[in-house]
N, C-alpha and C positions, 0 to 999 in steps of 0.2 A: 557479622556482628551477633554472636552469640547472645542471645536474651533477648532480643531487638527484634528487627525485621527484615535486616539485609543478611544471605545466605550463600556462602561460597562453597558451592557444590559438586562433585566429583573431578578428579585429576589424573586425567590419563593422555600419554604420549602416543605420539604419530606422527608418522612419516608421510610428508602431503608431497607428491610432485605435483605440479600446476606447472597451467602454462606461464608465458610472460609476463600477461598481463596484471597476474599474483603475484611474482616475483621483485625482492627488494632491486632499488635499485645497482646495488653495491654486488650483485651476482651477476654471471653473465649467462646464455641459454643454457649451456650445460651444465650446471651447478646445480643442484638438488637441494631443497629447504629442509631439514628438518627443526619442528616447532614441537612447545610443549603446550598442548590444552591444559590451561592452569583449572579454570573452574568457570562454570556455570553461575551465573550473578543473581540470584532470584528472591523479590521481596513477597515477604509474607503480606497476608492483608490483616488487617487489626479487623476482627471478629469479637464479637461482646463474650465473655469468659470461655476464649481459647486459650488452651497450655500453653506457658510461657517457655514450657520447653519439647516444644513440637517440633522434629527435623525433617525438612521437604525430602519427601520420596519422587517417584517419576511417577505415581499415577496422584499426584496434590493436587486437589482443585483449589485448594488455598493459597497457590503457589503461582506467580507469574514470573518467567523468563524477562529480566530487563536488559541481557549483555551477558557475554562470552569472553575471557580476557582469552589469552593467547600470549606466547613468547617466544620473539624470533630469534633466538641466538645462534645456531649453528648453522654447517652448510656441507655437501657431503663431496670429499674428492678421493681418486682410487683410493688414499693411503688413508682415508675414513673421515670421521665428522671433524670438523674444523672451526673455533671463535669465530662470530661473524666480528668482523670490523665495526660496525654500528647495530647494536641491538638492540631491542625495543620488546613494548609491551604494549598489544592492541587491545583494547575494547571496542567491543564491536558490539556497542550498546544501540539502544534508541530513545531518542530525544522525548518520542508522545509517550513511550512505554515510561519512563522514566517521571515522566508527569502523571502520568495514570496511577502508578507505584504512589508518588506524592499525595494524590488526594484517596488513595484507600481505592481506588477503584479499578479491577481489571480492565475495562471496555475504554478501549482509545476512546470510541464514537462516542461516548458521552463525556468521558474525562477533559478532552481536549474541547474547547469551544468553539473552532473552526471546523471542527467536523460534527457536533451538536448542534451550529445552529439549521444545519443546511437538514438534518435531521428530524430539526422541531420544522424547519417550512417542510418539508416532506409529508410531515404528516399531519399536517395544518392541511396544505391543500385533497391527500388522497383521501384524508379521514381514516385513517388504517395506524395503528398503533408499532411504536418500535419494538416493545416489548412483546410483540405477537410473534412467536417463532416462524408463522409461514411465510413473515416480509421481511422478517429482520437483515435479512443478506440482501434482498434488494436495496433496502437502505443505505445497506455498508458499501454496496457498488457503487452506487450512483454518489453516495460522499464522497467517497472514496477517486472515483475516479475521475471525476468532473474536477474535483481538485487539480488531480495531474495532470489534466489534459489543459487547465485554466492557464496552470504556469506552465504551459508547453507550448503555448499559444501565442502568451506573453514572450516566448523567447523568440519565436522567430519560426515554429514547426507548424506548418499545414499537412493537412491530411492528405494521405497519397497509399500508394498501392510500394511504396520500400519504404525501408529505414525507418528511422524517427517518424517519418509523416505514418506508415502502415502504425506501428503501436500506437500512435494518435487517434486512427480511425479507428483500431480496436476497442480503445478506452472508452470514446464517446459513442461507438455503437453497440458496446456492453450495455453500457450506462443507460443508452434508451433503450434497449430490450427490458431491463428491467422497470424502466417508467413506465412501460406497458404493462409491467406485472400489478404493478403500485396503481392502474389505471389513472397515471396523471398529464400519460404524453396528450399536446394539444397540436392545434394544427395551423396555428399563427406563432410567428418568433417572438413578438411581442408576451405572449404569456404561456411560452413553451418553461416548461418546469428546470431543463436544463440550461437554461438562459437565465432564469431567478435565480439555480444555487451556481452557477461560474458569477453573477453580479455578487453576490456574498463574499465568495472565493476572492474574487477584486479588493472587493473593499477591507477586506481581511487582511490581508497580503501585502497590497498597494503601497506601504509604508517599506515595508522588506525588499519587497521588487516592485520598484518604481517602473520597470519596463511595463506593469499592468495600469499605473495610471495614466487617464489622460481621456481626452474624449474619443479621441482614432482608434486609441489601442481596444477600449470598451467595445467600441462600435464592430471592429477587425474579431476581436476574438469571440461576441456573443453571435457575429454572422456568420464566422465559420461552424461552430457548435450548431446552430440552426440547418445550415447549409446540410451538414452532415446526416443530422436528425432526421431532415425531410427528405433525403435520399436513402436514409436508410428507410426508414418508411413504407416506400414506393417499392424499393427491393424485397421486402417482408409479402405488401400486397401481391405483388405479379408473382411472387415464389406462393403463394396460399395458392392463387388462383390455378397457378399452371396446377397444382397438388391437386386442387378439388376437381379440375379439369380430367386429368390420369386417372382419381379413384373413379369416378364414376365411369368411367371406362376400362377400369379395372387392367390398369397399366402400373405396375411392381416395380421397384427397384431396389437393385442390392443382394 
């Protein structure tokens, strides 16, 4: 949208092989995609007397990526590229980025209100500011990830050493290494910091994914998050000690 502040940005082809699980339905494993990167989707921010006719380069700070279109029409066999039978055009946008773009402002964590408010309790309770660049990535973890883990929780995924449950343990034991940075981890479940912002996460949600209300489900997912917290915990301490244990006897590794 020339004059505006939506921006359809460079157009270059390529040849992707992927594996299946990229792959349209309508091809079978040996068939090869070729697609056409249409353009880069990116809104301008409205800045008080910025030129109306400014065009986003690659180093804009003005500029945020909202979505990637994409067009799957061909498909490659020995005698060359071929019509695909159903063709399509993907955007492979994002819903918060998309909202952020909306109100003028680049930063999810503050545009979106599900992940501001967990933000304002953050920093309600460490006293430490978002806009201080030494926490600000704590912040965004523990937003950030306590979310996913809230509705991971909500579906049915416990924490474990594979699959879906290992990323689970990785989300929620990012997320308290950083409560530690933020100095807000506690040591009761009742007023552990990541049991306040998954209650937000709930009650935020709750309406969307009913699978988070209810009093079981509350009780289930803020004692696995605790559960987790307090093991990791105890893993940090016995790993400090064996550490201070070795240095002082000047035992190396690596």
């Amino acid at each position: 949208m020339q004059g505006g502040r939506i921006f359809a940005y460079d157009v270059v082809q390529e040849l992707v092989e992927q594996g299946p699980a990229y792959r349209p339905r309508c091809l079978s494993e040996n068939q090869v995609v070729r697609i056409l990167r249409c353009s880069m989707i990116l809104a301008r921010r409205m800045i008080p007397n910025m030129a109306r006719n400014v065009i986003p380069t690659a180093i804009a700070v003005d500029f945020m990526e909202i979505g990637t279109t994409y067009s799957w029409n061909t498909f490659k066999r020995e005698s060359g590229f071929e019509k695909l039978a159903q063709r399509n055009v993907d955007f492979g946008g994002g819903l918060e980025r998309l909202a952020a773009a909306a109100q003028n402002d680049p930063d999810v964590f503050v545009a979106v209100d599900a992940l501001m408010e967990i933000v304002n309790l953050l920093e309600r309770f460490s006293g430490k500011s978002y806009a201080d660049s030494r926490y600000k990535k704590s912040f965004r973890v523990i937003a950030d990830h306590i979310r996913a883990a809230t509705i991971m929780l909500g579906d049915g995924v416990k924490p474990s050493n594979t699959e879906r449950g290992y990323v689970l343990r990785r989300l929620i034991r990012r997320a308290a290494q950083h409560a530690q940075k933020l100095e807000v981890e506690k040591d009761q479940a009742s007023v552990s910091i990541l049991n306040r912002c998954a209650i937000l996460v709930i009650e935020k949600y709750k309406q969307a994914y009913p699978e988070l209300d209810g009093e079981e489900r509350y009780a289930e997912i803020t004692g696995e998050i605790w559960k987790e917290e307090k093991q990791f915990g105890h893993t940090l301490e016995n790993g400090m000690r064996e550490f201070e244990k070795n240095r002082k006897k000047r035992i190396y590794f690596g």
